[in-house]
Structures are given as structure tokens and as C-alpha cells.
N, CA, C and O atoms as a MOPAC input file, in Angstrom:
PM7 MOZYME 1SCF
protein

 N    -28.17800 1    24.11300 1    56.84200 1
 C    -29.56500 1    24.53400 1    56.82400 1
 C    -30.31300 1    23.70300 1    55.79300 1
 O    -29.86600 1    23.45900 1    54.67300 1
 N    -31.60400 1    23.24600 1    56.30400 1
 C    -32.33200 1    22.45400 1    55.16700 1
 C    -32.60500 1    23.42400 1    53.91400 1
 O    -32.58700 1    24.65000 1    54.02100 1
 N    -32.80900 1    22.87800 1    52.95900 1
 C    -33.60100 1    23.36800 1    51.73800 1
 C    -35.00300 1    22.45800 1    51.34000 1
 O    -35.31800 1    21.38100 1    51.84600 1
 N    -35.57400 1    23.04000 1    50.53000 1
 C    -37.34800 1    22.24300 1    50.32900 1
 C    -36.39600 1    22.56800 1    48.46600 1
 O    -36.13800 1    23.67500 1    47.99500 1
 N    -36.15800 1    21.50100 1    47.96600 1
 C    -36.14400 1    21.09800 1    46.55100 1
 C    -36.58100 1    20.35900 1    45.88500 1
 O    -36.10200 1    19.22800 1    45.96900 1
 N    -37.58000 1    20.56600 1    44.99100 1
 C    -38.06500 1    19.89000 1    43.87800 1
 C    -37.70900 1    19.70600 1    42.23100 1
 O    -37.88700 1    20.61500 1    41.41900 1
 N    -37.37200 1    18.86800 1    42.01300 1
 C    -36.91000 1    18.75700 1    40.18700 1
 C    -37.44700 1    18.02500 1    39.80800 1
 O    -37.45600 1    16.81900 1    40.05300 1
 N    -38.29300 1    18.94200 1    38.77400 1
 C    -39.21500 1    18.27200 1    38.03200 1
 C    -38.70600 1    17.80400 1    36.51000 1
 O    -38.04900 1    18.65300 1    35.90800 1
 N    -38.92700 1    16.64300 1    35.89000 1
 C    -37.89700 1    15.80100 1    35.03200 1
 C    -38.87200 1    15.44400 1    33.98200 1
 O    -40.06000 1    15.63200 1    34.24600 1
 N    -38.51200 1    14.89800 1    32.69100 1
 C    -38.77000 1    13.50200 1    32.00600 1
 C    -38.09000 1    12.73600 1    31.49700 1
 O    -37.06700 1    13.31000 1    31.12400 1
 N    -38.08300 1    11.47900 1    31.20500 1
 C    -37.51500 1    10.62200 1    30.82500 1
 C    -36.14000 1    10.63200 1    30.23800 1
 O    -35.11200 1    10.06800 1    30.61500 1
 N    -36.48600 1    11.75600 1    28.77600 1
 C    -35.78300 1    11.84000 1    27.98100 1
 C    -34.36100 1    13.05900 1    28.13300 1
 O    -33.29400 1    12.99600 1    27.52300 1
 N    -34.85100 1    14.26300 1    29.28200 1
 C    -34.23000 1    15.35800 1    28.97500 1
 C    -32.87800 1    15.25700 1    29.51200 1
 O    -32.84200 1    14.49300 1    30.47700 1
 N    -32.00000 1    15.66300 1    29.27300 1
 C    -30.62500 1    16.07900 1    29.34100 1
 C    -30.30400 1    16.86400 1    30.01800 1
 O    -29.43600 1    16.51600 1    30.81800 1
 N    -30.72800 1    18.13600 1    30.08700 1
 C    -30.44500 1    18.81100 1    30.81700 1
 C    -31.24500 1    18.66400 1    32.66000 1
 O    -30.94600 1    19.41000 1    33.59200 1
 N    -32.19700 1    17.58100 1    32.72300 1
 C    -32.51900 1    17.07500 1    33.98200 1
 C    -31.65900 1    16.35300 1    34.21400 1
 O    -31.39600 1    16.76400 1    35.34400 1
 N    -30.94500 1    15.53000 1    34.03500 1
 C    -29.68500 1    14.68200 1    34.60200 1
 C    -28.15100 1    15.48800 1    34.80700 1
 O    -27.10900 1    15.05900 1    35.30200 1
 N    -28.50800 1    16.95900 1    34.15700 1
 C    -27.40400 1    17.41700 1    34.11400 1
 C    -27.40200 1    18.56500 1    35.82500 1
 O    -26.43500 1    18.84300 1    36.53400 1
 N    -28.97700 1    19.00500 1    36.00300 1
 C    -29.75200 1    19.98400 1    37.71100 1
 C    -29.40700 1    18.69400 1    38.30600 1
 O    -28.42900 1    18.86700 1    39.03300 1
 N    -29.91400 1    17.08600 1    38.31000 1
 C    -29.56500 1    16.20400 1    39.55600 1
 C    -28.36700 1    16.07400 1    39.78700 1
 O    -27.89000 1    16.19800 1    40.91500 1
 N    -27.56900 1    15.75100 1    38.54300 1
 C    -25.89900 1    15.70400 1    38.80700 1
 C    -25.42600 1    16.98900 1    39.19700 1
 O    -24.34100 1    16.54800 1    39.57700 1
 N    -25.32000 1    18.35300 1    39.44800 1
 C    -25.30900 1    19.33700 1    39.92900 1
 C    -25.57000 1    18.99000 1    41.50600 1
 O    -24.57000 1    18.86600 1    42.21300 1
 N    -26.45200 1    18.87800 1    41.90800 1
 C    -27.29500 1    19.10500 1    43.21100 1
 C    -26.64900 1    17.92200 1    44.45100 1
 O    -26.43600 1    17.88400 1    45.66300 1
 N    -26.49400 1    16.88500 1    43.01800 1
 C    -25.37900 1    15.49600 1    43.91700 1
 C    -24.20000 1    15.69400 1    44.44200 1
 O    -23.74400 1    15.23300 1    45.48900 1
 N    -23.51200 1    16.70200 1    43.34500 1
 C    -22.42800 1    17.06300 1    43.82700 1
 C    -22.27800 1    18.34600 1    44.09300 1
 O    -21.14300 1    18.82100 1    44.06200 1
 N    -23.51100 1    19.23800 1    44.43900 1
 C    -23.37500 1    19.75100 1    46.07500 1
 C    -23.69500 1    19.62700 1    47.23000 1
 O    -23.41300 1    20.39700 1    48.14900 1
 N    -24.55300 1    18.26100 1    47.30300 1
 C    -24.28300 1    17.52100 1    48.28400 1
 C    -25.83100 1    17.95900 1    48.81900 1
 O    -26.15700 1    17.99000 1    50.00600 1
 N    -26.44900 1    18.19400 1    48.01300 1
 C    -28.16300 1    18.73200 1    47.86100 1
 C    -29.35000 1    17.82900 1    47.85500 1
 O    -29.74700 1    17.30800 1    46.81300 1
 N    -29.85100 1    17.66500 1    48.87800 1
 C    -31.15500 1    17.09400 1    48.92900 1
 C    -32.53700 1    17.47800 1    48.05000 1
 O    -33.13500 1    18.54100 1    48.21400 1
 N    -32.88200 1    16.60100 1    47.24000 1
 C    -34.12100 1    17.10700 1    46.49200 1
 C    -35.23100 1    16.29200 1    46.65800 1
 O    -35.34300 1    15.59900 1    47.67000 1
 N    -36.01900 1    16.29600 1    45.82500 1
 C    -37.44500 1    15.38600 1    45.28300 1
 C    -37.41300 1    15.26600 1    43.83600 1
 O    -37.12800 1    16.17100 1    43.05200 1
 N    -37.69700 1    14.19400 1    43.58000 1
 C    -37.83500 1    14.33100 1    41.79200 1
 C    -39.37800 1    13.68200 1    41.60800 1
 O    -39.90800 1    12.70400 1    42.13400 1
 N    -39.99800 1    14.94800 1    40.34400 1
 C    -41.02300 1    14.44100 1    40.04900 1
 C    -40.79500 1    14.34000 1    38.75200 1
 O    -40.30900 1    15.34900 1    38.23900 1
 N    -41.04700 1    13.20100 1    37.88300 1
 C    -41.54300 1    12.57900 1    36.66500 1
 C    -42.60000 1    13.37600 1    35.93300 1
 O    -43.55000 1    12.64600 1    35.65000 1
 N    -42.73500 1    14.43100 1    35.59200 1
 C    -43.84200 1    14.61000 1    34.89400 1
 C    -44.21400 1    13.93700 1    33.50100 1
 O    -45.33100 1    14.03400 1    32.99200 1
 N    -43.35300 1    13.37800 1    33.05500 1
 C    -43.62400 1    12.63700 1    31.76700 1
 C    -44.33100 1    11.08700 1    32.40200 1
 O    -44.90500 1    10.43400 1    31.53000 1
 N    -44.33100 1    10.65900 1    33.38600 1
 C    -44.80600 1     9.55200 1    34.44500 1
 C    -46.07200 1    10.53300 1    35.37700 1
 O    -46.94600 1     9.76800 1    35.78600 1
 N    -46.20300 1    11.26800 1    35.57700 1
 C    -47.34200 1    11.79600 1    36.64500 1
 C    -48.05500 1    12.70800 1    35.60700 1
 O    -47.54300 1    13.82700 1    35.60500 1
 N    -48.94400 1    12.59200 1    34.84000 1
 C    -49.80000 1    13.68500 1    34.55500 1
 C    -50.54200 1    14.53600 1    34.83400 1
 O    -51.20000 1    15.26700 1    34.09400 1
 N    -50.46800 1    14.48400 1    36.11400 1
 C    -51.43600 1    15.66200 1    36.97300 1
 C    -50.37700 1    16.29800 1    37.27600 1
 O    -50.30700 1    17.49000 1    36.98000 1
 N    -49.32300 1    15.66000 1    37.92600 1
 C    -48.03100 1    16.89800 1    38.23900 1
 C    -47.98600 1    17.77000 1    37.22700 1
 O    -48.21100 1    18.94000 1    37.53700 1
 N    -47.65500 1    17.42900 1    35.59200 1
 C    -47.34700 1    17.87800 1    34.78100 1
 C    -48.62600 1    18.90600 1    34.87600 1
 O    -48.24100 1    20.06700 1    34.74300 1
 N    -49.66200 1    18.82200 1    35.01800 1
 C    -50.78000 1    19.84700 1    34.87200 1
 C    -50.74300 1    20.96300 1    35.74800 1
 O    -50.74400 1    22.14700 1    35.40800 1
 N    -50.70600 1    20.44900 1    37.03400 1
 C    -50.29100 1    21.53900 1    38.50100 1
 C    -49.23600 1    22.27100 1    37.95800 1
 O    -49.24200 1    23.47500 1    38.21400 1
 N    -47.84000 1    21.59500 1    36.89300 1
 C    -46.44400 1    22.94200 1    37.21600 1
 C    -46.71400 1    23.47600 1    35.88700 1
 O    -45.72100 1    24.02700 1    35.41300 1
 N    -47.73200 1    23.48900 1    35.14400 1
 C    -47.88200 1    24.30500 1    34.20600 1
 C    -49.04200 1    25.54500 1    34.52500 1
 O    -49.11500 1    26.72400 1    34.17800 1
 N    -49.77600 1    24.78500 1    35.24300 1
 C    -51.12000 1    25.55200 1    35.97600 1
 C    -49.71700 1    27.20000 1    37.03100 1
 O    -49.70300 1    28.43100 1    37.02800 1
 N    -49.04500 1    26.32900 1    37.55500 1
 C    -48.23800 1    27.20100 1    38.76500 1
 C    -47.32000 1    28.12800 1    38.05400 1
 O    -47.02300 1    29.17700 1    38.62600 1
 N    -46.61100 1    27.75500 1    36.33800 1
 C    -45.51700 1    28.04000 1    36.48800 1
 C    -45.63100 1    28.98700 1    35.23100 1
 O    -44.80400 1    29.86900 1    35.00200 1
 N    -46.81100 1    28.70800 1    34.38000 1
 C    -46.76400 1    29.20900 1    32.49900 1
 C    -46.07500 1    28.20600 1    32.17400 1
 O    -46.58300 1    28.05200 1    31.06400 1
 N    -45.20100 1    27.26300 1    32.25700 1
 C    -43.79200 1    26.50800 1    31.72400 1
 C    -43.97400 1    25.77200 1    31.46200 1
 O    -44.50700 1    25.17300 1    32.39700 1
 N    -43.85600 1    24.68700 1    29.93200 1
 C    -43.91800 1    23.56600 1    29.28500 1
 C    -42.70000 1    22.94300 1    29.83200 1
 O    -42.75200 1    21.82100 1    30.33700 1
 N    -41.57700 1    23.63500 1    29.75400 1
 C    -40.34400 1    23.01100 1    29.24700 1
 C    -39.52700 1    22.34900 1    30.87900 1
 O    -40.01200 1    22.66700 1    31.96400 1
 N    -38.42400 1    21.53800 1    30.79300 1
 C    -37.94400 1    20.81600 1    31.93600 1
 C    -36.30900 1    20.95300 1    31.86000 1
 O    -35.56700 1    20.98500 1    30.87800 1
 N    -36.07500 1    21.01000 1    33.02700 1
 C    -36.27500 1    20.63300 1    34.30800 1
 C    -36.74300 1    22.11000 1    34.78500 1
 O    -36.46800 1    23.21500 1    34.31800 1
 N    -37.51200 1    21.74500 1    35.83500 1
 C    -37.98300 1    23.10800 1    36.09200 1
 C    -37.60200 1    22.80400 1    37.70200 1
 O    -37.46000 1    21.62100 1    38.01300 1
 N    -37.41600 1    23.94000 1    38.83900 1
 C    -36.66100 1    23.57500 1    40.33000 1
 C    -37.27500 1    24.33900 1    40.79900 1
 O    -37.54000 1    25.39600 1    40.22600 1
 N    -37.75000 1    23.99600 1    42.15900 1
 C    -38.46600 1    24.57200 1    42.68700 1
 C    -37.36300 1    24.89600 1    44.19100 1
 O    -37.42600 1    23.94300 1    44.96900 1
 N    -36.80500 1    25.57000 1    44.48000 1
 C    -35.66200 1    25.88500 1    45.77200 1
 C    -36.38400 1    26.94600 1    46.53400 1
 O    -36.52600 1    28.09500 1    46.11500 1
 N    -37.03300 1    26.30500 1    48.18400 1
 C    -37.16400 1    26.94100 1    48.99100 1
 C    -38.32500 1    27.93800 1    48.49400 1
 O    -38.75200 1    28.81000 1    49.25200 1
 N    -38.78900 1    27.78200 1    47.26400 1
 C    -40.34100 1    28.81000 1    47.19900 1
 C    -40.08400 1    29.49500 1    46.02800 1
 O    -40.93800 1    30.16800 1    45.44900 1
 N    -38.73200 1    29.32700 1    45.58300 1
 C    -37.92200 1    30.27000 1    44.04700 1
 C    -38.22000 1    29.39500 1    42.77200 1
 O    -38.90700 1    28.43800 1    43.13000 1
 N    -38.05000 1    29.37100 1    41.87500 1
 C    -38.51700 1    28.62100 1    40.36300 1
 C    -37.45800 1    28.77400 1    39.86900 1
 O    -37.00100 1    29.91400 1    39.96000 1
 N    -36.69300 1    27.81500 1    39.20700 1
 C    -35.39900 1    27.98200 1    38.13600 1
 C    -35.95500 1    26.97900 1    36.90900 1
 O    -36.17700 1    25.77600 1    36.77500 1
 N    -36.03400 1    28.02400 1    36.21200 1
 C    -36.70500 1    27.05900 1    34.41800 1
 C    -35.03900 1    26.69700 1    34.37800 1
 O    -34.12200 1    27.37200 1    34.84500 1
 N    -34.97200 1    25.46000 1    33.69300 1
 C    -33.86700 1    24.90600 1    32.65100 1
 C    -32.17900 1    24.49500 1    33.67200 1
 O    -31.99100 1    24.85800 1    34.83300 1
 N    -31.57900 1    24.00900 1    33.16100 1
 C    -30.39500 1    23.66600 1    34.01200 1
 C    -29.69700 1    25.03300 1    34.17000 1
 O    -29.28000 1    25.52300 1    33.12000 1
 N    -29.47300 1    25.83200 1    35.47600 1
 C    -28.77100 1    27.05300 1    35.65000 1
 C    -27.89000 1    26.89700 1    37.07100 1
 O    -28.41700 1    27.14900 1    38.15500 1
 N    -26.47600 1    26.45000 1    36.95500 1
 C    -26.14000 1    26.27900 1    38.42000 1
 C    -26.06600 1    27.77700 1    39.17900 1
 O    -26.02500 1    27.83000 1    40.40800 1
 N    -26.05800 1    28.43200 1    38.73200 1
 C    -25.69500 1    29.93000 1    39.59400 1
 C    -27.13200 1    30.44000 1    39.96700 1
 O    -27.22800 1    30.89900 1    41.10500 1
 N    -28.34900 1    30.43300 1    39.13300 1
 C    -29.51100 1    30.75000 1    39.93100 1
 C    -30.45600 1    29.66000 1    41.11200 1
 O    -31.42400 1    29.84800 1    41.85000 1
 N    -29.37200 1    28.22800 1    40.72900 1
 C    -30.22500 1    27.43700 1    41.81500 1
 C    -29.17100 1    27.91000 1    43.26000 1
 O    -29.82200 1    28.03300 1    44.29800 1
 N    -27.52000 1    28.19200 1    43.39700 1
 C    -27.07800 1    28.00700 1    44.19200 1
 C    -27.49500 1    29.49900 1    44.72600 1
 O    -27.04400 1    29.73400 1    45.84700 1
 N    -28.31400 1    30.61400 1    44.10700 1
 C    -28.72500 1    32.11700 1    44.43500 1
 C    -29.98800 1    31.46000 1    45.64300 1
 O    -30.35900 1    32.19200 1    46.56100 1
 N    -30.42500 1    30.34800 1    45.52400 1
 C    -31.62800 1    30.52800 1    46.22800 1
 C    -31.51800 1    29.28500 1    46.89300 1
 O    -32.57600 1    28.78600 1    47.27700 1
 N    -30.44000 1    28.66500 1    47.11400 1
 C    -30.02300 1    27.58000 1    47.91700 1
 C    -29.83700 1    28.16100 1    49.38200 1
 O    -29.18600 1    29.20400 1    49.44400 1
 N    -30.25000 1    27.70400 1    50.40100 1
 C    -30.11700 1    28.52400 1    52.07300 1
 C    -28.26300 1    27.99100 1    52.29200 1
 O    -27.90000 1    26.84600 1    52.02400 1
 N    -27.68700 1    28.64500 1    52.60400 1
 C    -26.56200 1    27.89700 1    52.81700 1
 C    -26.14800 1    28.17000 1    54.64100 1
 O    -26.91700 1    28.68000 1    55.45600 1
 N    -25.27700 1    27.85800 1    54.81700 1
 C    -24.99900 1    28.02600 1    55.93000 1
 C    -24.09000 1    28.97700 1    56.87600 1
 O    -22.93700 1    28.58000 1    57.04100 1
 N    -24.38400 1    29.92000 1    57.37700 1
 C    -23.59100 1    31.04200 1    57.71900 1
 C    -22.89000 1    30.98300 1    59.14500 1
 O    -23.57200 1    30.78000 1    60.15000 1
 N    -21.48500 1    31.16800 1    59.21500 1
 C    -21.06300 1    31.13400 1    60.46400 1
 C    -20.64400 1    32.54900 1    60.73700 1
 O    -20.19300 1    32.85700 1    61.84000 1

């Protein structure tokens, strides 16, 4: 089943390389936005979210502040047989 994922990043953070390396190796399709590179993004996910801080994930319509593998894979669609 598809998912709609967004990870929003900057340059510097650690724990954003730590949600992409996660998501790679579950084999997870995303988007990455730069907010330290896009300043209007950065304005929209603070406008959307209250949230300064990064990586922030946007899964399927759900919000996960900070690197959390168990609340991104809570709102990941998976596939049911």
C-alpha cells in the first residue's frame, strides 16, 4: 500500500539522517524537504505544526516530531493479507 511521506530536515541534524536511514531500511518511500534550504517551507511547518525543532514526518496526514521508529511505523499503511 502506498504511503504520502514527508521529512522535513536540515543540514546539520542527526537525528534527520537517523528518520531517512530508518525509512531506507524499511524500504519506505518519502520526500525530503530542506527547511534550513527552503524558507517558506520552514514557515508553512511551523505555521501547520507549533514546531521549531527537526525532523518533523508527516505519514499519511499523522505528524511525528523528532526521530521515533514506533510512532512513524503506528501510522505507516502496511499491507494486510
Amino acid at each position: 500500500m502506498d504511503n504520502s511521506i514527508t521529512v522535513y530536515t536540515t543540514n546539520t541534524c542527526p537525528y534527520c539522517i537517523h528518520a531517512k536511514n530508518f525509512l531506507n531500511d524499511q524500504g519506505l518511500e518519502y520526500k525530503e524537504i530542506n527547511v534550513q534550504e527552503d524558507v517558506e517551507a520552514a514557515q508553512r511547518l511551523v505555521e501547520e505544526t507549533g514546531q521549531m525543532g527537526v525532523p518533523q514526518i508527516n505519514i499519511n496526514g499523522n505528524w511525528v516530531l523528532g526521530f521515533d521508529p514506533e510512532a512513524i511505523m503506528t501510522f505507516v499503511r502496511q499491507d494486510v493479507l
